[in-house]
C-alpha positions as CSV (number, residue, x, y, z in Angstrom):
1,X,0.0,0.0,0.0
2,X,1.2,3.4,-1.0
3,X,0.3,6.3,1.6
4,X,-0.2,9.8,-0.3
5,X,-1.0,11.9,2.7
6,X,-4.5,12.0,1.1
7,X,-5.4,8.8,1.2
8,X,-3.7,4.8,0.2
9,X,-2.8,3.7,-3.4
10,X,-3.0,-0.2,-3.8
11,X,0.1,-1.7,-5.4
12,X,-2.3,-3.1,-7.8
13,X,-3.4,0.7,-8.7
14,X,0.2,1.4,-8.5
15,X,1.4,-0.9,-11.5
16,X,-1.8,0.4,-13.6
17,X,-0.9,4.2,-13.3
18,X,2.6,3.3,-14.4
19,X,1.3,1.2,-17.7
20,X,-0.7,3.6,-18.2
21,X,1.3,7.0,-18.2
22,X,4.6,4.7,-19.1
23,X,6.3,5.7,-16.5
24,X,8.4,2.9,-13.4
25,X,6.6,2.1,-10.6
26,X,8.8,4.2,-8.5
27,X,8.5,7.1,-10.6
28,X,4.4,7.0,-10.1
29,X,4.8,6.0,-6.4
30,X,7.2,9.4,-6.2
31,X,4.9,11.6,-8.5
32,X,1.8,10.6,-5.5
33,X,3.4,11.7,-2.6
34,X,5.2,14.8,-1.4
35,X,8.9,15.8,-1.4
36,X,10.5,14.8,-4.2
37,X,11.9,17.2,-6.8
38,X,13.0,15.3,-9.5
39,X,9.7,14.5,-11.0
40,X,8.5,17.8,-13.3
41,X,5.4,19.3,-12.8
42,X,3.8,18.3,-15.7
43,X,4.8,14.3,-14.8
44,X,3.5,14.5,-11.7
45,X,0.2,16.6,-12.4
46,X,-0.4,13.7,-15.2
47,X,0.5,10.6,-12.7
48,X,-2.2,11.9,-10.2
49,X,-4.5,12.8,-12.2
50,X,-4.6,9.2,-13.9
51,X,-4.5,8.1,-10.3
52,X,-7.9,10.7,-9.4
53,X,-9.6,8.5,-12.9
54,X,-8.8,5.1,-11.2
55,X,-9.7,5.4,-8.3
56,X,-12.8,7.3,-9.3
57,X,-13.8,3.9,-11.4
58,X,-12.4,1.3,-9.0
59,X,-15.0,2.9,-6.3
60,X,-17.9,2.8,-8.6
61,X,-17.8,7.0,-9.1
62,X,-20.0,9.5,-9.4
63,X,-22.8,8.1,-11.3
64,X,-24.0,11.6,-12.3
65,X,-20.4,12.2,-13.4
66,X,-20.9,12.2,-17.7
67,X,-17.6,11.2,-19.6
68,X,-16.8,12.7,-23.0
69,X,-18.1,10.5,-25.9
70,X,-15.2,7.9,-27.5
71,X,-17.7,6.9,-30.1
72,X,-15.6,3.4,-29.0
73,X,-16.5,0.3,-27.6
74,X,-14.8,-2.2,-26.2
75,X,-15.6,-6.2,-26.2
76,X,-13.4,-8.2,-23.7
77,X,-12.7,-11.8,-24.3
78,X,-11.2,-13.8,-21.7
79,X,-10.0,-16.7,-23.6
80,X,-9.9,-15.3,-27.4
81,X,-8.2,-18.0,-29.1
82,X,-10.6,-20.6,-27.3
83,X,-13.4,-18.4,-28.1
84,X,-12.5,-17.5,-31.8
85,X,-12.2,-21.6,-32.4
86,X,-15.9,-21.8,-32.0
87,X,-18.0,-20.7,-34.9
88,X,-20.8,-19.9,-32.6
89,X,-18.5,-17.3,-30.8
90,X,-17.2,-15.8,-34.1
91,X,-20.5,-15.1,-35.0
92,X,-21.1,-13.3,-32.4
93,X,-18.6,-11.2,-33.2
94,X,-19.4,-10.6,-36.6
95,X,-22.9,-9.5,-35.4
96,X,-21.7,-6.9,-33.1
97,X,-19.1,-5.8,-36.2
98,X,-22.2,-5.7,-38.2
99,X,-23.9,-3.8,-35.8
100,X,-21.0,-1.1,-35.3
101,X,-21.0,-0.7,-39.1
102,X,-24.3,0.6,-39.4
103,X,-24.0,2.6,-36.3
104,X,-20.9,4.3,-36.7
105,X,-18.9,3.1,-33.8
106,X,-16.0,1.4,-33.5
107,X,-15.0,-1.9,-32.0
108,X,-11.7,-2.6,-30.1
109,X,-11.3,-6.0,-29.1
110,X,-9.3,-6.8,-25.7
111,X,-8.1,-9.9,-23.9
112,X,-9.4,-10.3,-20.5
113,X,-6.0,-12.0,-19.6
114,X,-2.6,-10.4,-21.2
115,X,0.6,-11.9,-20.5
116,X,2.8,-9.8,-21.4
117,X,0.9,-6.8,-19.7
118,X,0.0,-6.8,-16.0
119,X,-2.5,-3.9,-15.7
120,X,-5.7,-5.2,-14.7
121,X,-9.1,-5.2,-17.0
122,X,-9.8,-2.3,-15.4
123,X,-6.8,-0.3,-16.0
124,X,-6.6,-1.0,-19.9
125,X,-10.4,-0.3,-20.0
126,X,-9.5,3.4,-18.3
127,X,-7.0,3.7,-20.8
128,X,-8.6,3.0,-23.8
129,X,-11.6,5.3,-22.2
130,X,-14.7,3.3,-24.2
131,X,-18.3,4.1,-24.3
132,X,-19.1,1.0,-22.9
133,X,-17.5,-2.7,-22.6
134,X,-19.3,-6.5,-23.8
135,X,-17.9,-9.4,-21.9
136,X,-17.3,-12.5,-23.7
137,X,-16.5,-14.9,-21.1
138,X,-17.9,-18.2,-19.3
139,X,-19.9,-17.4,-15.9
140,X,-18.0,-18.6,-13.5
141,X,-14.6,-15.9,-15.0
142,X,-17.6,-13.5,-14.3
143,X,-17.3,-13.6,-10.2
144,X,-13.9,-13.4,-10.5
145,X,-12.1,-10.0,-8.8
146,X,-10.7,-9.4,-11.4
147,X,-13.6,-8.8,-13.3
148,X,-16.1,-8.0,-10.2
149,X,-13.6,-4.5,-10.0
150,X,-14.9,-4.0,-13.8
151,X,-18.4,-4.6,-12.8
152,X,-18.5,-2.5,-10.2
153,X,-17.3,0.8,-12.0
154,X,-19.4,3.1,-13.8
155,X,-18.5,1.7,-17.3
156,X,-21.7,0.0,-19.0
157,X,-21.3,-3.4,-19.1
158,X,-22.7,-5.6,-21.2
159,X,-22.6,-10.1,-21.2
160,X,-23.2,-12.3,-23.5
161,X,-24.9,-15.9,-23.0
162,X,-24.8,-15.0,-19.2
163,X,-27.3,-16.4,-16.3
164,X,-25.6,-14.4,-13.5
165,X,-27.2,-11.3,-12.8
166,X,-24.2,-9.3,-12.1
167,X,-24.3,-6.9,-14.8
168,X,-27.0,-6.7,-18.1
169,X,-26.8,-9.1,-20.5
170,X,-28.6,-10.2,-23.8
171,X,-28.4,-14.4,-23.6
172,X,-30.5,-17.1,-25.2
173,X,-34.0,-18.2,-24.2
174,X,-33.3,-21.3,-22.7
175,X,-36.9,-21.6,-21.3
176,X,-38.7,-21.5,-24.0
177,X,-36.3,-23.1,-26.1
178,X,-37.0,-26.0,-24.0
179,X,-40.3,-25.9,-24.5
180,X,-40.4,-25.5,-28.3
181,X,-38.0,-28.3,-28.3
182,X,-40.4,-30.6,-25.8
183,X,-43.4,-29.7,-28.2
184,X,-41.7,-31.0,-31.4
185,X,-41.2,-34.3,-29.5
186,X,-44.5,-34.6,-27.9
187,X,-46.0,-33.7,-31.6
188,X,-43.7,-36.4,-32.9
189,X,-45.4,-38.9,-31.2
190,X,-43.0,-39.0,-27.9
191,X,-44.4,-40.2,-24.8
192,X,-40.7,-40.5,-23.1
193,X,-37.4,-38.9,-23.5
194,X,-34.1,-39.2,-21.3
195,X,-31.3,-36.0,-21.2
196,X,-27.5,-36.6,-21.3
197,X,-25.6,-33.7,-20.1
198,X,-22.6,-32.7,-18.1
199,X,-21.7,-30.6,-15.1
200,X,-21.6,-27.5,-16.6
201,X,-24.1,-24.6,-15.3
202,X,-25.7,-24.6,-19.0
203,X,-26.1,-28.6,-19.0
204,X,-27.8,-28.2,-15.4
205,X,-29.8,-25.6,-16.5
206,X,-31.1,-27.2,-19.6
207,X,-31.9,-30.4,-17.7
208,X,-33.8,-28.2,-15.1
209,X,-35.8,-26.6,-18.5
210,X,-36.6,-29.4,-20.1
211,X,-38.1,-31.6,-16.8
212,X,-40.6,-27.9,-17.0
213,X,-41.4,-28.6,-20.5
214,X,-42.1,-32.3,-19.9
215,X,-44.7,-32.2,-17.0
216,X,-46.2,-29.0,-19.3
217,X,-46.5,-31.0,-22.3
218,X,-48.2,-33.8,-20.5
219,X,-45.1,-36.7,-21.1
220,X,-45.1,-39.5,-19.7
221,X,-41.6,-40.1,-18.4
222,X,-38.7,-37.6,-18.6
223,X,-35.4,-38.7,-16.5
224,X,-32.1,-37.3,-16.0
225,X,-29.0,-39.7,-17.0
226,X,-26.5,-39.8,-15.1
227,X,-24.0,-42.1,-17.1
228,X,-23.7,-44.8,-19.3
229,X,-27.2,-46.3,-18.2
230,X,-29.4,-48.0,-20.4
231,X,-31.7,-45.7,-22.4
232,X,-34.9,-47.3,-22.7
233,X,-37.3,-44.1,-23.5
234,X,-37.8,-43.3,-27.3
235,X,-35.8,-40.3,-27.0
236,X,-32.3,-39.4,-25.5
237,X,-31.7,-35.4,-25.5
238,X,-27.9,-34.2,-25.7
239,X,-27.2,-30.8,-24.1
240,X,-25.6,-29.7,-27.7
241,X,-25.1,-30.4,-31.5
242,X,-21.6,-31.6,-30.9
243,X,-22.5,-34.2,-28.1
244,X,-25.1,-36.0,-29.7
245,X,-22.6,-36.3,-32.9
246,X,-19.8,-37.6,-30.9
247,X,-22.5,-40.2,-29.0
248,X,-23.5,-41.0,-32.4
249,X,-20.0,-41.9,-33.7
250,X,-18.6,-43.2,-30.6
251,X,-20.1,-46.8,-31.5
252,X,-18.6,-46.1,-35.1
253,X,-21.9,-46.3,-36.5
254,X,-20.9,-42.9,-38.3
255,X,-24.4,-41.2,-37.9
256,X,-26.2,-44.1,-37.9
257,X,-28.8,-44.1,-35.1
258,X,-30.7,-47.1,-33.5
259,X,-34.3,-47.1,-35.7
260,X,-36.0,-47.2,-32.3
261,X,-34.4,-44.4,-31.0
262,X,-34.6,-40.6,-31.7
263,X,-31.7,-38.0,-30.9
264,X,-32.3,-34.3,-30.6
265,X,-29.8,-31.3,-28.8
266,X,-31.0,-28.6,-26.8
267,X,-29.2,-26.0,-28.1
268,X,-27.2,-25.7,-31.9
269,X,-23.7,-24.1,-32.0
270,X,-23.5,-24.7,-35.7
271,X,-25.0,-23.8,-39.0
272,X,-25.3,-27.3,-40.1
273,X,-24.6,-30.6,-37.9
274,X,-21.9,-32.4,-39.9
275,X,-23.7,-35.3,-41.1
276,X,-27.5,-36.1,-39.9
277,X,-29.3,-33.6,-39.9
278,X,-30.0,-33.3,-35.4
279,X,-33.2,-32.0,-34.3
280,X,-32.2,-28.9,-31.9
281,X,-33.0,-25.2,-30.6
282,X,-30.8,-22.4,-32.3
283,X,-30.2,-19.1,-31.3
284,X,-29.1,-16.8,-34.1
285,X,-25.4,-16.2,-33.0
286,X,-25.2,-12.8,-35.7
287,X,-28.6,-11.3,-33.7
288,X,-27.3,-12.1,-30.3
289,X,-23.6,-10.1,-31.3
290,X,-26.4,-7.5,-32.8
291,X,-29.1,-7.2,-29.8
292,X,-25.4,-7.0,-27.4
293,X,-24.3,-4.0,-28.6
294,X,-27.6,-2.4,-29.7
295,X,-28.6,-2.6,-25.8
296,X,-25.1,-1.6,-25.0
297,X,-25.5,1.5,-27.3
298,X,-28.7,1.7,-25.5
299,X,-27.8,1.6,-22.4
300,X,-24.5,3.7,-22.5
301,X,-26.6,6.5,-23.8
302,X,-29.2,6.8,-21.5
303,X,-28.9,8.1,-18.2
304,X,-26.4,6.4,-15.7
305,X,-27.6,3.9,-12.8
306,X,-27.6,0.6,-11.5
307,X,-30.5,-1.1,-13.4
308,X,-28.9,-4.2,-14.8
309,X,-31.4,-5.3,-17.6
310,X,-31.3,-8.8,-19.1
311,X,-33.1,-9.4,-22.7
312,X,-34.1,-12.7,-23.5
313,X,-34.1,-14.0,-27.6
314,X,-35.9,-17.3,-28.3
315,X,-34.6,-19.5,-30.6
316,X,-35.8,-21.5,-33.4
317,X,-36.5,-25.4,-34.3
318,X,-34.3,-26.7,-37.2
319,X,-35.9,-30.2,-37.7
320,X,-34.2,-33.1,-38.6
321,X,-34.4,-36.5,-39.5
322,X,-32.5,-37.8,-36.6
323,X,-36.0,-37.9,-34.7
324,X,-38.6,-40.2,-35.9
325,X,-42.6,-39.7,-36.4
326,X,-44.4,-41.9,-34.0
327,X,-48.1,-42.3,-34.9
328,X,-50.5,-42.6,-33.2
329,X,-52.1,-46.1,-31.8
330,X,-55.4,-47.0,-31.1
């Protein structure tokens, strides 16, 4: 801790106000307190008045407090190179690119972790000075400190696919996409279905959904796996596209499929499944980049608070011919 006479610099602060005015540590740490001469005036006016700006966000601010307009925002990945592997992610992108070209902004996109730079998310984001920022991250990086300092600034903040109501966010309907999903089935003919998932928050979550839309749509029996049991309903649910393909080959069959059995995913991370065509929910990646940073704009232009907002986007059914018509008997 640094002791200024008005008040204590964290180390952490410390390192940022040095990145940021490109300056040593020692020369910021000099520039904050009293009795040092060889630092100029105009050195140390501009190492504490960076320090005034970080602080100022790292408390939360002024909320009344209006910055001057960047016409700039920021989106912060945590794990780009993961992230820009998955189609579903790179469309996102390209929406909020798409987005930003018929609005005028601009986009700058910034790791959430750099290593060759130490500052913190929040010290780049003061440096860069954007309108507003749109996390792309998974949840749990969400309640990390690192980002919770980010979160609890002034900056609009904006998540994608998030259930975690620490800041606004535009995500996926999973509700309803359950139940569109469960009303295909039932319409199909299916009086039973079983769910393979994983651990994940999302996989829990859709499992939760999906038991909703079962007792709603009157099915007989809906039951959670929980490994390799047998599956004896007419229907096994995978939490994604890519799960049910990998079941599906894992027997080398090569999308071959029991002709008892019917396979559908919850949710569809790509444009087209790589062989059978899989029954599933899809959100439009390009309108969830697109609804991000339209509410973001939104949102960033109004006036400041602490309403966090969460917009909801159902998806669609793409049927397939991986699950079967059942008629009716009797």
């Amino acid at each position: 801790m640094i002791h200024t006479g008005k008040g204590v610099i964290s180390m952490a602060l410390l390192k940022d106000i040095s990145e940021i005015c490109g300056v040593s540590i020692s020369t910021a740490s000099k520039a904050l307190r009293d009795g040092y001469s060889d630092i100029s005036p105009q050195t140390r006016e501009r190492i504490k008045q960076t320090a005034r700006e970080l602080d100022y966000h790292a408390k939360g601010g002024n909320k009344k407090t209006i910055r001057k307009k960047s016409g700039m925002f920021s989106v912060l990945m945590v794990y780009p190179d993961e992230m820009f592997r998955r189609e579903y992610y790179r469309q996102i992108m390209l929406g909020m690119i798409l987005e930003a070209e018929e609005t005028g902004y601009d986009l700058l996109l910034m790791p959430g972790k750099n290593s060759v730079s130490r500052m913190s998310c929040l010290g780049r984001v003061v440096r860069r000075s954007p309108d507003g920022i749109c996390l792309l991250c998974d949840e749990d990086y969400l309640l990390s400190g690192e980002l919770m300092k980010l979160l609890s600034s002034d900056y609009p903040v904006m998540a994608v696919e998030s259930d975690l109501h620490v800041c606004s966010t535009v995500r996926s309907d999973e509700k309803k996409n359950a139940r569109i999903l469960m009303e295909y089935l039932t319409w199909s003919g299916h009086t039973s279905a079983a769910y393979y998932g994983d651990s994940s928050l999302f996989s829990r979550r859709a499992a939760h959904y999906l038991m909703e839309a079962a007792i709603e749509q009157n099915m007989g029996e809906f039951r959670v796996l929980s490994g390799s049991e047998k599956i004896a309903e007419s229907c096994v649910i995978f939490d994604t596209v890519s799960h049910a393909e990998q079941w599906i080959e894992s027997d080398g069959s090569k999308y071959r499929i029991p002709e008892d059995l019917s396979v559908a995913a919850f949710k569809g991370e790509k444009e087209r499944p790589k062989g059978l065509e899989i029954a599933h929910v899809t959100n439009s990646p390009l309108r969830l980049g697109r609804e991000a940073l339209r509410e973001l704009i939104r949102i960033a232009s109004g006036p400041a608070g602490d309403l966090k907002e969460t917009v909801y986007l159902a998806g669609t059914l793409v049927e397939g011919s991986s699950v079967r018509f059942i008629p009716a008997t009797g």
